[in-house]
N, CA, C and O atoms as a printed pandas DataFrame, in Angstrom:
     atom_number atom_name residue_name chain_id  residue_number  x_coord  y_coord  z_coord
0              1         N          UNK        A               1   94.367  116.424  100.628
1              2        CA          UNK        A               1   93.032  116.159  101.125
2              3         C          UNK        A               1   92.896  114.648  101.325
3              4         O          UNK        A               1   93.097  113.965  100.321
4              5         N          UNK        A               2   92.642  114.135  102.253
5              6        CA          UNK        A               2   92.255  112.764  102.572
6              7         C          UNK        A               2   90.992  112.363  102.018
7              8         O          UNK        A               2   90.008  113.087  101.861
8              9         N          UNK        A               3   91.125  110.930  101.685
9             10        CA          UNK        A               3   89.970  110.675  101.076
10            11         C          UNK        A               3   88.918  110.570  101.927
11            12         O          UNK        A               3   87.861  110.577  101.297
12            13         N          UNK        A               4   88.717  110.439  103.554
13            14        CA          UNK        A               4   87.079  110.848  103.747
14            15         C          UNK        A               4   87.005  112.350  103.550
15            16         O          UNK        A               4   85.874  112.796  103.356
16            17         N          UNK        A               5   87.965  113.162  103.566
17            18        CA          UNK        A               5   87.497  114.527  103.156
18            19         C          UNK        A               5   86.893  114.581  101.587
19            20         O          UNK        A               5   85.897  115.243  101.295
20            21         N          UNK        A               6   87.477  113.966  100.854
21            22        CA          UNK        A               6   86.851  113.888   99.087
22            23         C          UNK        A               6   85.373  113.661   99.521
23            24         O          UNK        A               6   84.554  114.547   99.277
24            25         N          UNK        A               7   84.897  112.226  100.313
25            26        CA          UNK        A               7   84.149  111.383  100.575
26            27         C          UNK        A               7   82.692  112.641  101.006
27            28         O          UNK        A               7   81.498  112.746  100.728
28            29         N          UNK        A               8   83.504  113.237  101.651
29            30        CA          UNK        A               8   82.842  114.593  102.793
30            31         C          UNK        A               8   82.283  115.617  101.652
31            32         O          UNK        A               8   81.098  115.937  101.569
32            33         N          UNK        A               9   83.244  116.051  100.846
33            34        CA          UNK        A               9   83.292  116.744   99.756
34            35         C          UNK        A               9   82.377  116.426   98.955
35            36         O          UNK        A               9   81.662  117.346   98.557
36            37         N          UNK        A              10   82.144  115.228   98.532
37            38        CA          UNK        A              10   81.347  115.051   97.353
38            39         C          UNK        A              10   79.656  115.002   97.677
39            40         O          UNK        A              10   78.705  115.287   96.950
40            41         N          UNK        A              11   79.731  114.384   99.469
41            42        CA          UNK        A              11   78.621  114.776   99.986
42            43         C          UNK        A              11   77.754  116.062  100.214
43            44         O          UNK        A              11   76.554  116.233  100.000
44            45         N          UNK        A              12   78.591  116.813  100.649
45            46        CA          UNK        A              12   78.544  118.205  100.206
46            47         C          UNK        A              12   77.989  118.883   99.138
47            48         O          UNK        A              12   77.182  119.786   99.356
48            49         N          UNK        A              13   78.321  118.565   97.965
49            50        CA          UNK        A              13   78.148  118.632   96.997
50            51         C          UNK        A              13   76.726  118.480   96.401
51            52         O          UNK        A              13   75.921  119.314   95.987
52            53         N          UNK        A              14   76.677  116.510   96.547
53            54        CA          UNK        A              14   74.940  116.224   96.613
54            55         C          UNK        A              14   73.914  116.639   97.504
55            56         O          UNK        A              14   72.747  116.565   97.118
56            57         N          UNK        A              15   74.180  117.067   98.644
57            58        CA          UNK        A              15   73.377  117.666   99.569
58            59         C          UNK        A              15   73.492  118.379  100.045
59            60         O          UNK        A              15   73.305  118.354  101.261
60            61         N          UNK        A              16   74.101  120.132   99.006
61            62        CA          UNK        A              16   74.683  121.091   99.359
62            63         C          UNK        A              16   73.493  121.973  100.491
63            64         O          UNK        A              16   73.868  122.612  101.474
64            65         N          UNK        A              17   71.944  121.803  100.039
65            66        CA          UNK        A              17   71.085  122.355  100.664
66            67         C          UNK        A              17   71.152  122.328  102.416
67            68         O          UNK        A              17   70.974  123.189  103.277
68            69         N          UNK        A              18   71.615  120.418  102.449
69            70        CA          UNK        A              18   71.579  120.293  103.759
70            71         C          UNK        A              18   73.245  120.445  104.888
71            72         O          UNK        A              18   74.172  119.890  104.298
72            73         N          UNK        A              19   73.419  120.682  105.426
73            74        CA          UNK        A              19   74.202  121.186  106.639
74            75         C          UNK        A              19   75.198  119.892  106.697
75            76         O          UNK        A              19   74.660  118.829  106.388
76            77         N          UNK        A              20   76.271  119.855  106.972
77            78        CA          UNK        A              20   76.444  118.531  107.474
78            79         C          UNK        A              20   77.832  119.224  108.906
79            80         O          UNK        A              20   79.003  119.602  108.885
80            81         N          UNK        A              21   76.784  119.052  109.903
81            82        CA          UNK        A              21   77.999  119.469  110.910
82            83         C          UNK        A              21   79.296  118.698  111.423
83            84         O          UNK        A              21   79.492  117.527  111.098
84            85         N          UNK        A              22   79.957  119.235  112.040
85            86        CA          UNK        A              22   81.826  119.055  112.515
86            87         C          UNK        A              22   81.245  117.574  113.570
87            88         O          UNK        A              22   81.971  116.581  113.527
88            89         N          UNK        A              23   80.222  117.525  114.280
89            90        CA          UNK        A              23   79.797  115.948  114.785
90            91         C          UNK        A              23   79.234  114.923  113.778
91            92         O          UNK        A              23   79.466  113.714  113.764
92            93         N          UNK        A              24   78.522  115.567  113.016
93            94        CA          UNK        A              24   78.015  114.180  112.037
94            95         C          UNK        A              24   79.320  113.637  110.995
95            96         O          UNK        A              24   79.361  112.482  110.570
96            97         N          UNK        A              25   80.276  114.600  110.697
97            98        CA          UNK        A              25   81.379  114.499  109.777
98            99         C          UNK        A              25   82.180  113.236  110.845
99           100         O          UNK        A              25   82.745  112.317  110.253
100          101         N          UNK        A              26   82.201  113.240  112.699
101          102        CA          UNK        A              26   83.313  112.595  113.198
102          103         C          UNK        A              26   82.279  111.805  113.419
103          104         O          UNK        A              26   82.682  110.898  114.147
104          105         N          UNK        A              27   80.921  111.638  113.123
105          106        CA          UNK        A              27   80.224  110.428  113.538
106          107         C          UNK        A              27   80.581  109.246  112.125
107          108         O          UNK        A              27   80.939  108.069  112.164
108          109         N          UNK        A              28   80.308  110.136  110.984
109          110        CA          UNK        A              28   80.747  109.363  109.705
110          111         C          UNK        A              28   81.985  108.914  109.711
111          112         O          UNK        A              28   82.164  107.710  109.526
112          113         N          UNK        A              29   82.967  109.689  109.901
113          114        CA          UNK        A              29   84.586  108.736  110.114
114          115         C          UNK        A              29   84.972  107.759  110.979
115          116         O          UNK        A              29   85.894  106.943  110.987
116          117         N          UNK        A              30   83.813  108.091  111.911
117          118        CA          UNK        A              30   84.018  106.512  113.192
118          119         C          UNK        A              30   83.622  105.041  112.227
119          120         O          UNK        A              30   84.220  104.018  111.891
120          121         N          UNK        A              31   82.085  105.706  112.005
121          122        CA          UNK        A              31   81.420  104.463  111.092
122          123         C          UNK        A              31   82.397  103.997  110.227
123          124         O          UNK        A              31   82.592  102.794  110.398
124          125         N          UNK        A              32   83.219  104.592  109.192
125          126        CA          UNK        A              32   84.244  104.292  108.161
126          127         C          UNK        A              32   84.934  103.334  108.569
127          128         O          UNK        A              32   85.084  102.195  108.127
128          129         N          UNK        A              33   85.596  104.173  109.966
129          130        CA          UNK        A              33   86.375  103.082  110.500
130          131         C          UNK        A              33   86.388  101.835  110.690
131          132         O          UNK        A              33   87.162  100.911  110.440
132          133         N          UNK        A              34   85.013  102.007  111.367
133          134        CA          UNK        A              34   84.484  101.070  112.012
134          135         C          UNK        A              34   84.373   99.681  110.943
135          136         O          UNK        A              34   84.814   98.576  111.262
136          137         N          UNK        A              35   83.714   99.970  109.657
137          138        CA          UNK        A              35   84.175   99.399  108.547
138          139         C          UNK        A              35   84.828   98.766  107.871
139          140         O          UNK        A              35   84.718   97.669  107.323
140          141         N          UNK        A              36   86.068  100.064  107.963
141          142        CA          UNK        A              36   87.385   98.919  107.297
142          143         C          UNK        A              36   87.908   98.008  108.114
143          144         O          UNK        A              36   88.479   97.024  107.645
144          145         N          UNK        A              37   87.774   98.226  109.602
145          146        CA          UNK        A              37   88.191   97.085  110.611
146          147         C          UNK        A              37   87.778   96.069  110.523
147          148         O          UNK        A              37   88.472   95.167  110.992
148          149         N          UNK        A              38   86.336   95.674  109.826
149          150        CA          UNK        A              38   85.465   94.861  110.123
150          151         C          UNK        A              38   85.765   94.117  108.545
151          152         O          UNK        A              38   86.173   92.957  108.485
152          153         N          UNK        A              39   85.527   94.877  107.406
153          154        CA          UNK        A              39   86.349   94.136  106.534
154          155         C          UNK        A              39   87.774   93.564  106.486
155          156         O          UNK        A              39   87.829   92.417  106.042
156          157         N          UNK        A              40   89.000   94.156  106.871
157          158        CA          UNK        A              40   89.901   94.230  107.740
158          159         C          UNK        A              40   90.084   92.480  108.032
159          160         O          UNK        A              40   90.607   91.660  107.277
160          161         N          UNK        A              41   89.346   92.203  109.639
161          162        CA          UNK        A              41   88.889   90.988  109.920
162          163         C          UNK        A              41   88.475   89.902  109.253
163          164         O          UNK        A              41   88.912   88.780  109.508
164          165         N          UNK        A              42   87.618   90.137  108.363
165          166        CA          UNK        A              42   86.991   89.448  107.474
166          167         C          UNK        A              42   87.863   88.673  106.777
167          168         O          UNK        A              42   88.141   87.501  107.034
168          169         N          UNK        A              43   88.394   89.496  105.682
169          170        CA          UNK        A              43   89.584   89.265  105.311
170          171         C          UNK        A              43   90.472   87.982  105.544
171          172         O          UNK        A              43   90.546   86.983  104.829
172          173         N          UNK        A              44   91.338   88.351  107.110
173          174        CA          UNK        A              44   91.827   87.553  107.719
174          175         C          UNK        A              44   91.177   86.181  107.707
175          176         O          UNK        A              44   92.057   85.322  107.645
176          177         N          UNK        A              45   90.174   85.755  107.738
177          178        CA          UNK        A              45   89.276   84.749  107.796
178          179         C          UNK        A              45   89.560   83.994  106.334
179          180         O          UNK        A              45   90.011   82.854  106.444
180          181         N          UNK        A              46   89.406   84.360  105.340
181          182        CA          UNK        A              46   89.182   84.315  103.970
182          183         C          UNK        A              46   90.429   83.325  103.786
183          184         O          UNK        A              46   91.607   83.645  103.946
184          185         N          UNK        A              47   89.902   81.948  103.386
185          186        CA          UNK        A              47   90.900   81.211  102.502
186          187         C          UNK        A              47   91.435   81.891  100.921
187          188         O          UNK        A              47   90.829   82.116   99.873
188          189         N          UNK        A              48   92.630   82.045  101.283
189          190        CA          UNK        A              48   92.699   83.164   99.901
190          191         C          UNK        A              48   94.174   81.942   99.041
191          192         O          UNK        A              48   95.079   82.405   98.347
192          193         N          UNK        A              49   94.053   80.829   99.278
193          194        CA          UNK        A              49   94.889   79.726   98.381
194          195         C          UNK        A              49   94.788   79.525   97.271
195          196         O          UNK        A              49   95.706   79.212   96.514
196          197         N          UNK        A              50   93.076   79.748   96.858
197          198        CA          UNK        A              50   92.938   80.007   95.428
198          199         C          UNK        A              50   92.756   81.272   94.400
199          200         O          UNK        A              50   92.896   81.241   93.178
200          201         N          UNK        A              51   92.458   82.228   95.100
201          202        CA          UNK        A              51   92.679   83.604   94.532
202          203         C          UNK        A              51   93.932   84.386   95.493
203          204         O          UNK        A              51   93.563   85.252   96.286
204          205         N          UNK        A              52   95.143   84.108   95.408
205          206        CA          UNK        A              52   95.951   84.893   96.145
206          207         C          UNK        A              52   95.732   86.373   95.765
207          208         O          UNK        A              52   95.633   87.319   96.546
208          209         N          UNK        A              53   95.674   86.396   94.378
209          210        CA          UNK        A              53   95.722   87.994   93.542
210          211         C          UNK        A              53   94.823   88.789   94.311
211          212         O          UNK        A              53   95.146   89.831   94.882
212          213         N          UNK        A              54   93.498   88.191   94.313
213          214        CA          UNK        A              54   91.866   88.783   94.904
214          215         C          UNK        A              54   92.154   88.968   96.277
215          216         O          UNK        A              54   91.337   89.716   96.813
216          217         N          UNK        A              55   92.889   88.612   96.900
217          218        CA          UNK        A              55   93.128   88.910   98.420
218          219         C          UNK        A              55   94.177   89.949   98.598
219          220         O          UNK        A              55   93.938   90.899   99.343
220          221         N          UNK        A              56   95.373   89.849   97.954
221          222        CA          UNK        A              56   96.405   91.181   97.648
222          223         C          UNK        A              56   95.847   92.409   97.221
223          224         O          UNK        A              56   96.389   93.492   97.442
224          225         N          UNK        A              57   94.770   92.270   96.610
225          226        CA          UNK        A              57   94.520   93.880   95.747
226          227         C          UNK        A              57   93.411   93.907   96.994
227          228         O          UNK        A              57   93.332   95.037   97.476
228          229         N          UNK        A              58   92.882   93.316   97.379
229          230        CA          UNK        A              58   92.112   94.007   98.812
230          231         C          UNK        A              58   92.609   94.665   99.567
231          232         O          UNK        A              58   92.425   95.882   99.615
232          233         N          UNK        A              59   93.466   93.930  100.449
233          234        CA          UNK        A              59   94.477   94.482  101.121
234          235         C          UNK        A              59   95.466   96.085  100.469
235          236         O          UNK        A              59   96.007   96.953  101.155
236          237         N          UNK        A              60   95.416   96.014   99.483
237          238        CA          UNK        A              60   95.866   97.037   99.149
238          239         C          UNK        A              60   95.231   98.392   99.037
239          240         O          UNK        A              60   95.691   99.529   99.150
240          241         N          UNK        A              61   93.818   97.841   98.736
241          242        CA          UNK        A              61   92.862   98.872   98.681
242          243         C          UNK        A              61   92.694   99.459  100.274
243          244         O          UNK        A              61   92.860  100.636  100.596
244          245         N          UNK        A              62   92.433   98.676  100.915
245          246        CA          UNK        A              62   92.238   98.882  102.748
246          247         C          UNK        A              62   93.087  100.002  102.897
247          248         O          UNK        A              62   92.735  101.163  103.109
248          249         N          UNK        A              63   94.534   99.444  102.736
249          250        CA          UNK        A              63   95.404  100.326  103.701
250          251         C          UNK        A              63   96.023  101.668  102.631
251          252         O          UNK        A              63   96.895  102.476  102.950
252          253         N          UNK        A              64   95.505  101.623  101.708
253          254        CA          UNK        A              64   95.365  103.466  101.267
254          255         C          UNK        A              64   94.616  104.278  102.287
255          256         O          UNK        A              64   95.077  105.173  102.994
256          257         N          UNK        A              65   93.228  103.763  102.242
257          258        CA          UNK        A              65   92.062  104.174  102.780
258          259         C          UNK        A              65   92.827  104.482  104.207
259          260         O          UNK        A              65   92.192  104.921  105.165
């Protein structure tokens, strides 16, 4: 299971009452995307000379996701 499916899942879960259809699920994974790209970028920007560590475990986190 991929983690926006967990992500999907757990939503589900909290708002089992409400519906969540097969478009709002690919509207939410765009947004995600859209996201990590943008942190992603960010990133890149980031003088990371004094926390090398804090910039590695980012990056690491990103590209699981």
């Amino acid at each position: 299971m991929s983690k926006i499916e967990t992500l999907m899942n757990l939503l589900n879960k909290k708002y089992g009452s409400k519906t969540i259809t097969e478009g709002s699920k690919d509207k939410i994974r765009e947004i995600v995307k859209q996201e990590i790209g943008r942190v992603i970028e960010s990133l890149k920007e980031v003088d990371d000379s004094d926390n090398p560590m804090t910039f590695e475990s980012l990056r690491k986190v990103i590209e699981r996701k």
